[in-house]
N, CA, C and O atoms as a MOPAC input file, in Angstrom:
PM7 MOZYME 1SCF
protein

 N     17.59700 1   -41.93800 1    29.27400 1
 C     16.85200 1   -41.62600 1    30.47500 1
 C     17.57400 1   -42.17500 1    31.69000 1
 O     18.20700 1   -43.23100 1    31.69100 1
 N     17.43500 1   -41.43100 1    32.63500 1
 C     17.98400 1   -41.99400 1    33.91100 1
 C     17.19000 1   -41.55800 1    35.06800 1
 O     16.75200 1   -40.42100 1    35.24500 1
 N     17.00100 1   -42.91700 1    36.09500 1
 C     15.48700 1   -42.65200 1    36.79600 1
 C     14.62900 1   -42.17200 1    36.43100 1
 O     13.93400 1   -41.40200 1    37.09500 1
 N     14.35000 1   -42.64000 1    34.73700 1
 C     12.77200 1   -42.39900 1    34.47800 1
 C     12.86300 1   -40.73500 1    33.95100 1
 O     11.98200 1   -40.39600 1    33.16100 1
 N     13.60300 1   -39.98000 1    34.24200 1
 C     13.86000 1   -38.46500 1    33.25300 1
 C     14.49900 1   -38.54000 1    32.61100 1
 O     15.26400 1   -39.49900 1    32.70800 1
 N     14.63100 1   -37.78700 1    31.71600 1
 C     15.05900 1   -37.41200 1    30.37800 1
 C     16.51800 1   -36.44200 1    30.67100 1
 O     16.27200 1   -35.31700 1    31.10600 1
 N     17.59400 1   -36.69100 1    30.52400 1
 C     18.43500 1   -36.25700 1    30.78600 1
 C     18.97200 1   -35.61100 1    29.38700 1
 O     19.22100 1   -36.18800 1    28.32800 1
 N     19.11200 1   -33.64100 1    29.86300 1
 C     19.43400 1   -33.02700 1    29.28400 1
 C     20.94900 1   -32.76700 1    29.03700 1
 O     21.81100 1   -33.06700 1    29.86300 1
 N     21.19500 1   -32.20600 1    27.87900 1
 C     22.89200 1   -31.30400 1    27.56100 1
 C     22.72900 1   -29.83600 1    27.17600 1
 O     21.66200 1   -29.29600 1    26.88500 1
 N     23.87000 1   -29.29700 1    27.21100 1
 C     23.99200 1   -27.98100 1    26.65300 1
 C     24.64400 1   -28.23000 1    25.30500 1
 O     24.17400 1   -27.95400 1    24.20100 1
 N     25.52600 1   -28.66300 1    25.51800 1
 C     26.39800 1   -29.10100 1    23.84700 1
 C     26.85600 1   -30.66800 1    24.09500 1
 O     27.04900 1   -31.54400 1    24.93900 1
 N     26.87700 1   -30.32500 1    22.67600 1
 C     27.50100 1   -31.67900 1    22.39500 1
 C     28.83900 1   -32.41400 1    22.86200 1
 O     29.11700 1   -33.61200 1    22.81000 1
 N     29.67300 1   -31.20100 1    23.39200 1
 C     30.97100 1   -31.69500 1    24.07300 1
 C     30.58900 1   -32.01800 1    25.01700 1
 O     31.60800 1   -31.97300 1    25.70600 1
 N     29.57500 1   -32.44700 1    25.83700 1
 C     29.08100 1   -32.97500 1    27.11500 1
 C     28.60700 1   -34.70200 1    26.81500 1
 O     28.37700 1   -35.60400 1    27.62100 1
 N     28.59100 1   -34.68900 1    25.75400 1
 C     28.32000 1   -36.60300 1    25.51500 1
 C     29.43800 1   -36.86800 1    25.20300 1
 O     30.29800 1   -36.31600 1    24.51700 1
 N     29.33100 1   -38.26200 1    26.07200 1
 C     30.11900 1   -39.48400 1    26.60800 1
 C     31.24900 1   -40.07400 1    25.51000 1
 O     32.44900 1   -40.33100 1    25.41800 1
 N     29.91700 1   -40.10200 1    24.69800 1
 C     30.13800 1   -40.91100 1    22.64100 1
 C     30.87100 1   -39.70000 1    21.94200 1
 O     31.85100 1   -39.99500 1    21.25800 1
 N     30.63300 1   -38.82100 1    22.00300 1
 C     31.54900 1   -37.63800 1    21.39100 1
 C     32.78500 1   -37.56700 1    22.00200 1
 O     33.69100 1   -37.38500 1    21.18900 1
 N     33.15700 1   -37.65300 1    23.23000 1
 C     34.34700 1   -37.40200 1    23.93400 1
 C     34.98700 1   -38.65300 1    23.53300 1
 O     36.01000 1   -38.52800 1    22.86100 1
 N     34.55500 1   -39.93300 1    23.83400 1
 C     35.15400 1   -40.94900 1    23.23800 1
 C     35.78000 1   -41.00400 1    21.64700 1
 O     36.80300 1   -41.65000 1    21.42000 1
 N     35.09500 1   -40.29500 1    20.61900 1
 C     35.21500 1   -40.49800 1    19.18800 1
 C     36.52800 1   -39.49900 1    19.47600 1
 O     37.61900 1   -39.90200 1    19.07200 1
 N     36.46800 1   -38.38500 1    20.07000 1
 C     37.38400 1   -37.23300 1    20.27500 1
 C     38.59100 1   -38.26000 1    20.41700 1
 O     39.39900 1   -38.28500 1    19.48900 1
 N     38.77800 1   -39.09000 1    21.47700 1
 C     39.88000 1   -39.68600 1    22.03500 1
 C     40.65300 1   -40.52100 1    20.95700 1
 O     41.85000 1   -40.77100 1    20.82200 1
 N     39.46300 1   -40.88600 1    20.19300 1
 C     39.57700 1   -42.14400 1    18.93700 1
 C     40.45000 1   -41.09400 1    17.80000 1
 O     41.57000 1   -41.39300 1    17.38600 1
 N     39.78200 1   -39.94400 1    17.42900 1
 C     40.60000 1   -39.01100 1    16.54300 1
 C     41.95700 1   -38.62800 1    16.76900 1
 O     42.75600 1   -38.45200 1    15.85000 1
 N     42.25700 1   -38.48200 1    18.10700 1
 C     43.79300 1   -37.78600 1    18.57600 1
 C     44.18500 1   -38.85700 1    18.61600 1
 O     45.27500 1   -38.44300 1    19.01200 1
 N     44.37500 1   -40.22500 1    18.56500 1
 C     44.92400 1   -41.57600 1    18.83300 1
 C     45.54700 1   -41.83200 1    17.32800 1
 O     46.70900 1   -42.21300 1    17.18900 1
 N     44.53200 1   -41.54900 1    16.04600 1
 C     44.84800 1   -41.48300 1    14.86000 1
 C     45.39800 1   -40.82800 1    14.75100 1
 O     46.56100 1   -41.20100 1    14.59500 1
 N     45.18100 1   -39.38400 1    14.72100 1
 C     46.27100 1   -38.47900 1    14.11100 1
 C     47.69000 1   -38.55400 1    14.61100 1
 O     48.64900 1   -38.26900 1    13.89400 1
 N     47.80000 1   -38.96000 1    15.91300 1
 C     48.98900 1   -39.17000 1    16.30900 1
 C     49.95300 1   -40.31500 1    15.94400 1
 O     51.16600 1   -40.12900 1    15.85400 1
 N     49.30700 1   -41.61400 1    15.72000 1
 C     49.65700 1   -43.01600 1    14.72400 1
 C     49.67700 1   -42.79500 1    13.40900 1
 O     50.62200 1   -43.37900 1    12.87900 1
 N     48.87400 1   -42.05800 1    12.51600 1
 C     49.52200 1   -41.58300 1    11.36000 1
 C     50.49900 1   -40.91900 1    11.38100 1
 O     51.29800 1   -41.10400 1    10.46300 1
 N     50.75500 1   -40.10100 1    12.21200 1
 C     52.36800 1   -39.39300 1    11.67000 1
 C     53.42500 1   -40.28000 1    11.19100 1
 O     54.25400 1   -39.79700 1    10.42000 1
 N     53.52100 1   -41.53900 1    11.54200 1
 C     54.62500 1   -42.58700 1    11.94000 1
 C     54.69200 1   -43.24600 1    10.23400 1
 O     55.78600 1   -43.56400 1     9.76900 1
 N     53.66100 1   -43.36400 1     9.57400 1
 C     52.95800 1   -43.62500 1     8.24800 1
 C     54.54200 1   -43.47500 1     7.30100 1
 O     55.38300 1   -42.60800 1     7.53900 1
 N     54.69000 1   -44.76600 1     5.98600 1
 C     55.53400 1   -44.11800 1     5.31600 1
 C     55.12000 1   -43.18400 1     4.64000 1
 O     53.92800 1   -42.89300 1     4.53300 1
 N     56.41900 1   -42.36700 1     3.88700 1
 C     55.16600 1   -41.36600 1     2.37100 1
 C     54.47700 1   -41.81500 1     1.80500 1
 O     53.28300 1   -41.52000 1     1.87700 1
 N     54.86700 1   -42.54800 1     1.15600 1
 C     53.85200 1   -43.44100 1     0.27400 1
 C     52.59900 1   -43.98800 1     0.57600 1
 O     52.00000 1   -44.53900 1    -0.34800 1
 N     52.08900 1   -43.94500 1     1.67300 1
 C     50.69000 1   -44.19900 1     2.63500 1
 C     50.25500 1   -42.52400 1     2.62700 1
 O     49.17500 1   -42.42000 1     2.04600 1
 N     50.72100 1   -41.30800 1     3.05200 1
 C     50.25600 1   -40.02500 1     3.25700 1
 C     49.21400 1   -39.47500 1     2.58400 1
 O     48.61100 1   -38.52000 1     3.07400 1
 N     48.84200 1   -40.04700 1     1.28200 1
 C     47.91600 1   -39.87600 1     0.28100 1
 C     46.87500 1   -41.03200 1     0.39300 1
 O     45.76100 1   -40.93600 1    -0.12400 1
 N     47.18000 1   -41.84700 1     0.91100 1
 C     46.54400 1   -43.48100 1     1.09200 1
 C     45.49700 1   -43.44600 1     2.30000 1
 O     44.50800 1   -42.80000 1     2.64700 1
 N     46.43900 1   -44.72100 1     2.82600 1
 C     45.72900 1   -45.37900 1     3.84200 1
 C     46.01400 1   -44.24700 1     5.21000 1
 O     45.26600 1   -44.42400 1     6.17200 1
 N     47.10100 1   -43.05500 1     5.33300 1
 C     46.93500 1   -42.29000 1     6.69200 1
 C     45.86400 1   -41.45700 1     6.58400 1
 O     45.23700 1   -40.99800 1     7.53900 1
 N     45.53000 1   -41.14600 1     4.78900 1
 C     44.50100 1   -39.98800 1     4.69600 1
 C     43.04400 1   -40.67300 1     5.12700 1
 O     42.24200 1   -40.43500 1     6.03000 1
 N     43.09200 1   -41.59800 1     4.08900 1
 C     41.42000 1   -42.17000 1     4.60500 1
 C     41.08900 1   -42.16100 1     6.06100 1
 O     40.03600 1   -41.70100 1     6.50500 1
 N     42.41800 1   -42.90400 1     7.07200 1
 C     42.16000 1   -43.19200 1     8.00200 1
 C     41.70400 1   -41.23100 1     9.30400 1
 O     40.80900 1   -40.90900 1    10.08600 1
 N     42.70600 1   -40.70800 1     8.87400 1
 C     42.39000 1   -39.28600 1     8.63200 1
 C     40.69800 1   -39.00300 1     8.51100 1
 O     39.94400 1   -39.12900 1     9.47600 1
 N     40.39400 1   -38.72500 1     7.57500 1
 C     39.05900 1   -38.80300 1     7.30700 1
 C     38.06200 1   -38.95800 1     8.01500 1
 O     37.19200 1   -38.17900 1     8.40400 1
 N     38.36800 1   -40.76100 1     8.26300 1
 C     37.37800 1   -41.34100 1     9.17200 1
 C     36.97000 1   -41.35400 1    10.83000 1
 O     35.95700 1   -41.43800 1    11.52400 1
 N     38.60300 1   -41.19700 1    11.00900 1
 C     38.85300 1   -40.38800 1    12.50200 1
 C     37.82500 1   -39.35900 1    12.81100 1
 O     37.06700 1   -39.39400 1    13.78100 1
 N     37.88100 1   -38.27400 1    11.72600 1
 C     37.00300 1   -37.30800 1    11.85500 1
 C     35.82700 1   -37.45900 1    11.68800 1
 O     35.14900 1   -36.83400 1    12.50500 1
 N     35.09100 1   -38.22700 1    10.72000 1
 C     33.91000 1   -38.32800 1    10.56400 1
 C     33.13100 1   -38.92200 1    11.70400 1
 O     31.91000 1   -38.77300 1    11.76000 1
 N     33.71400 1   -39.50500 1    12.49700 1
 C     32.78700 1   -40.10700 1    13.73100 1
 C     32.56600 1   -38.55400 1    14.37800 1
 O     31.38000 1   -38.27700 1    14.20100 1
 N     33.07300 1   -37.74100 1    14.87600 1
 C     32.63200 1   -36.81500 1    15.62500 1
 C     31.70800 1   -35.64200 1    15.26800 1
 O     30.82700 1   -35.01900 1    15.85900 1
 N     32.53300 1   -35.58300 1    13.50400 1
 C     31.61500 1   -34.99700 1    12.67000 1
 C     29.89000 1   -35.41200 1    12.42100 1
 O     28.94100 1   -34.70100 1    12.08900 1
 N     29.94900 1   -36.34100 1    12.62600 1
 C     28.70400 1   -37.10800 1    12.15100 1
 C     27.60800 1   -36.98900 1    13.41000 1
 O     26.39100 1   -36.87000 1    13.26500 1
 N     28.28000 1   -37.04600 1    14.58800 1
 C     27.46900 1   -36.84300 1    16.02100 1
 C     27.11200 1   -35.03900 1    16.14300 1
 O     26.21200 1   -34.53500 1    16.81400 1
 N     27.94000 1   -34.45200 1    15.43300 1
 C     27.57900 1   -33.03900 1    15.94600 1
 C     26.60800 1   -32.71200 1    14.63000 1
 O     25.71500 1   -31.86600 1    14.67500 1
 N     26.80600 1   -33.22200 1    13.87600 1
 C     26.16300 1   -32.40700 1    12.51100 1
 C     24.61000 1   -33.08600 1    13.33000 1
 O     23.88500 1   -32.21900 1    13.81800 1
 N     24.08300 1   -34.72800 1    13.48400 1
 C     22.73100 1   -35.00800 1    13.56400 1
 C     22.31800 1   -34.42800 1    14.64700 1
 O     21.10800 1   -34.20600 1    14.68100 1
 N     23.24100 1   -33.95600 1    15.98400 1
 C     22.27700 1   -33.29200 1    16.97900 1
 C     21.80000 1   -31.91400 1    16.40900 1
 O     20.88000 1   -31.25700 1    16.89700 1
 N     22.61900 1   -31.52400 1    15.20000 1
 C     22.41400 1   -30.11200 1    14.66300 1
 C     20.73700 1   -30.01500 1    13.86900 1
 O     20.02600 1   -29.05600 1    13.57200 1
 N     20.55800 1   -31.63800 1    13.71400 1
 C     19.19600 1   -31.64300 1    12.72000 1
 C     17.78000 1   -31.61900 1    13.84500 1
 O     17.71800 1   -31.87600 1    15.04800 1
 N     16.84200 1   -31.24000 1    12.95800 1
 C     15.43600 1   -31.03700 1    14.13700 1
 C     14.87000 1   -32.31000 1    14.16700 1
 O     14.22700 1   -32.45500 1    15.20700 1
 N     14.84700 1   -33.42500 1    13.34600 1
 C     13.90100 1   -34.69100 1    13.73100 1
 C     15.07600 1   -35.61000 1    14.39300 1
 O     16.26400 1   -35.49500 1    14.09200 1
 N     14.61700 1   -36.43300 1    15.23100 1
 C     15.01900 1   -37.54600 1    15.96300 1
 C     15.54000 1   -38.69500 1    15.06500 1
 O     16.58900 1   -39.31300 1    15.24300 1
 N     14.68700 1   -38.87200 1    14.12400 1
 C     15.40100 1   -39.77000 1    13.00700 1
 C     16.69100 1   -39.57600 1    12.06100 1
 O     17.34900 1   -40.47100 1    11.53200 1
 N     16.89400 1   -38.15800 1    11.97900 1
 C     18.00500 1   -37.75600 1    11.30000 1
 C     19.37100 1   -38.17000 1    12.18500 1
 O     20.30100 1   -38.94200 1    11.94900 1
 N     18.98000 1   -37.09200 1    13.57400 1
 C     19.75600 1   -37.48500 1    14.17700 1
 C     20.87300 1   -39.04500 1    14.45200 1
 O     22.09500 1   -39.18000 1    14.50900 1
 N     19.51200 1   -40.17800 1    14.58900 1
 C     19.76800 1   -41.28700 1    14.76100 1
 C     20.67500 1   -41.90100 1    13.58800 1
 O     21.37100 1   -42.85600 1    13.93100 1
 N     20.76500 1   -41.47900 1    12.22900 1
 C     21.16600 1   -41.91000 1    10.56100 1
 C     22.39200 1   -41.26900 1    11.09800 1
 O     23.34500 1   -41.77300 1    10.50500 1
 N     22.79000 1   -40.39200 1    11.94700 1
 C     23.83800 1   -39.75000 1    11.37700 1
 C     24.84300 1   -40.15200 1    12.57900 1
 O     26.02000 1   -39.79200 1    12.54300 1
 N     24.27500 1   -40.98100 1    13.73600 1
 C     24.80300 1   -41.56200 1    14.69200 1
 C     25.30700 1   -43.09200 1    13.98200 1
 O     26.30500 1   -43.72300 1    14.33200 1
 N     24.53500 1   -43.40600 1    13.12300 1
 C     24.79700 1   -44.75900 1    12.57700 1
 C     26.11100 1   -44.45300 1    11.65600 1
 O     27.00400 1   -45.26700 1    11.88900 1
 N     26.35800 1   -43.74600 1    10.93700 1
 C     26.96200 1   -42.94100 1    10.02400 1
 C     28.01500 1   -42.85700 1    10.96600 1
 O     28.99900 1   -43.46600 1    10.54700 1
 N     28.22500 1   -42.24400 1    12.28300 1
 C     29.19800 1   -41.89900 1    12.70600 1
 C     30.16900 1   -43.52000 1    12.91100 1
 O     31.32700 1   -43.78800 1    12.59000 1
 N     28.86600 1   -44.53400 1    13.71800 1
 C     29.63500 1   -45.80400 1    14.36300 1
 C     30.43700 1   -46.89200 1    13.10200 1
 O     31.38400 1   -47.66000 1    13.26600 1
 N     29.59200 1   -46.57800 1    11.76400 1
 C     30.21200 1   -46.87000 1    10.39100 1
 C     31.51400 1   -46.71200 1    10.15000 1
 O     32.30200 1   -47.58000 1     9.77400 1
 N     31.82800 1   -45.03700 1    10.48300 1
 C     33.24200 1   -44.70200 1    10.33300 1
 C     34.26900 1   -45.47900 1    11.21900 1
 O     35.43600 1   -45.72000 1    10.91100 1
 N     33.45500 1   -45.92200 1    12.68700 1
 C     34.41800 1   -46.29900 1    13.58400 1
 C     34.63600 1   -47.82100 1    12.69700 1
 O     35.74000 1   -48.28700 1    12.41100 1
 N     33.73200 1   -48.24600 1    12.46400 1
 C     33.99600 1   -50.04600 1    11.88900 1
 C     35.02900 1   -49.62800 1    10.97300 1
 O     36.07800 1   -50.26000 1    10.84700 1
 N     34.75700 1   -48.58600 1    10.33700 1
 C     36.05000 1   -48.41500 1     8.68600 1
 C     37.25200 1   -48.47400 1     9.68900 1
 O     37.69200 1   -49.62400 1     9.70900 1
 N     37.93400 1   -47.63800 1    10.52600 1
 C     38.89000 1   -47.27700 1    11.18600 1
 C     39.29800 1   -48.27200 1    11.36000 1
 O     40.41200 1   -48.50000 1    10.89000 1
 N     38.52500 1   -49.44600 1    12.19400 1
 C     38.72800 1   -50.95800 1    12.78300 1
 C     39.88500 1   -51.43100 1    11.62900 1
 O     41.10300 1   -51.60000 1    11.68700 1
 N     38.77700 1   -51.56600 1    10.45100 1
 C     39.42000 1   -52.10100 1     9.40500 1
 C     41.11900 1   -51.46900 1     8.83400 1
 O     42.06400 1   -52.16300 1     8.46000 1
 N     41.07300 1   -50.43400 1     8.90700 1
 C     42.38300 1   -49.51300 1     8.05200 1
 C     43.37200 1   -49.90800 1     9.38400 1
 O     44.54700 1   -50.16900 1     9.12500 1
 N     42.99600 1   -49.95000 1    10.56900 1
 C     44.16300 1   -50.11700 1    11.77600 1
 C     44.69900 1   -51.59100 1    11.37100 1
 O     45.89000 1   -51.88300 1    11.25600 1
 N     43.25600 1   -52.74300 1    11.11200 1
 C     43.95500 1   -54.00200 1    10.92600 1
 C     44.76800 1   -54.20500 1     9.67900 1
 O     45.48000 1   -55.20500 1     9.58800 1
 N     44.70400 1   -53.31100 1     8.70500 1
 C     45.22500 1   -52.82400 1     7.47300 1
 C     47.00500 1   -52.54700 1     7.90700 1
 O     48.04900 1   -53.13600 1     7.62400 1
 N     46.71000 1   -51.52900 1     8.59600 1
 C     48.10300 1   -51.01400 1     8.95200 1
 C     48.89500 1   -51.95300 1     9.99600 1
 O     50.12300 1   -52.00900 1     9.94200 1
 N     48.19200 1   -52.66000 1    10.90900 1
 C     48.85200 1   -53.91900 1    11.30300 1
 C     49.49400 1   -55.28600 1    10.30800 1
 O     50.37400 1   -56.01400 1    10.76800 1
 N     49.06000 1   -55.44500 1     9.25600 1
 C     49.10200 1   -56.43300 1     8.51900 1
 C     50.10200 1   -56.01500 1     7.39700 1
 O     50.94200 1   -56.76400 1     6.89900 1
 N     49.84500 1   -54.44600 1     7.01000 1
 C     51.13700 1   -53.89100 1     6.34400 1
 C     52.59100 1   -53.46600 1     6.85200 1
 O     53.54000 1   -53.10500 1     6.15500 1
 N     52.51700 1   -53.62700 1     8.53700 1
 C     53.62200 1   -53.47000 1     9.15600 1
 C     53.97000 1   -51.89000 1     9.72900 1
 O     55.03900 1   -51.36500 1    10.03800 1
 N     52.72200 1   -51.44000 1     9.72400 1
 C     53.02400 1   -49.72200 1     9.77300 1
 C     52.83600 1   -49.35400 1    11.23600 1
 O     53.18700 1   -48.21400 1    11.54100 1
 N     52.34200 1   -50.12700 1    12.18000 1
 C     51.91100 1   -50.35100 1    13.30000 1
 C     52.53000 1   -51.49400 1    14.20000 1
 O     52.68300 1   -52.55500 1    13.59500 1
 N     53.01300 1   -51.48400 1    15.86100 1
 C     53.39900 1   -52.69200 1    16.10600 1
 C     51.86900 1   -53.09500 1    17.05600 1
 O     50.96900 1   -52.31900 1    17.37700 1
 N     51.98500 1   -54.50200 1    17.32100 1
 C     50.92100 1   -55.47900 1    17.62000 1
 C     50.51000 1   -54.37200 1    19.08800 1
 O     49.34200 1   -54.49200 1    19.45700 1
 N     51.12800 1   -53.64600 1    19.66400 1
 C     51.15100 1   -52.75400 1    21.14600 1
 C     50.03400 1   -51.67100 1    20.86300 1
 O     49.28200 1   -51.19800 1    21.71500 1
 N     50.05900 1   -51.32500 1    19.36400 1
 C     48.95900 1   -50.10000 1    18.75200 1
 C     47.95800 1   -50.61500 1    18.39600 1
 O     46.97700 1   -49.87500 1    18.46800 1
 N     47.71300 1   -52.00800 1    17.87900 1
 C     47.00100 1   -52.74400 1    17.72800 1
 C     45.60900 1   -52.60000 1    18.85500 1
 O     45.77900 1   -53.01900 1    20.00000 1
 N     44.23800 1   -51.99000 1    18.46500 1
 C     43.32100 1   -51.62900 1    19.07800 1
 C     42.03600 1   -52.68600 1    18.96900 1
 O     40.98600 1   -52.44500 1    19.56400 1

C-alpha cells in the first residue's frame, strides 16, 4: 500500500522483486560460463536452476487465486535466493570465482 491505497500492476514484469531476481539470474548465467567442465553438471547447473527458480516462483504464485499461495511461493522464491548465497560462497571457496564476484 502506498498512502493508504492499494497499489495495482498489470504484470508481473512491473515488480520491483521480479526485476531484481531477473538481474540476480543474468549475473549467474553469465558467472557460470567461466565454471570448469567438471562443475557443468554440478554446482553451475544447480546454481542454474536456482537462478531461475526465484523468478519462476514469483510469477507462477501471482498466477494462483488465494493470497496464501501466492505468499508460499514468494517464500519459495527468497529460499532459492539463500541456496544461490550458499553455491556463490561454494564457488568462492572452490576457487571458481574471484573475491570481486563475491556477492
Amino acid at each position: 500500500m502506498k498512502n493508504g491505497k492499494r497499489q495495482s500492476f498489470k504484470s508481473f514484469e512491473e515488480l520491483d522483486f521480479w526485476k531484481a531476481c531477473t538481474e540476480v539470474r543474468r549475473f549467474i548465467t553469465t558467472l557460470i560460463k567461466k565454471y570448469p567442465r567438471e562443475e557443468r553438471f554440478a554446482l553451475a547447473d544447480d546454481m542454474k536452476r536456482a537462478a531461475r527458480s526465484t523468478t519462476h516462483n514469483i510469477t507462477e504464485g501471482l498466477g494462483r487465486f488465494h493470497y496464501q499461495e501466492n505468499v508460499q511461493f514468494c517464500k519459495q522464491s527468497r529460499g532459492s535466493l539463500h541456496e544461490l548465497i550458499d553455491q556463490i560462497i561454494t564457488s568462492k571457496d572452490e576457487g571458481y570465482i574471484q573475491e570481486n564476484e563475491y556477492i
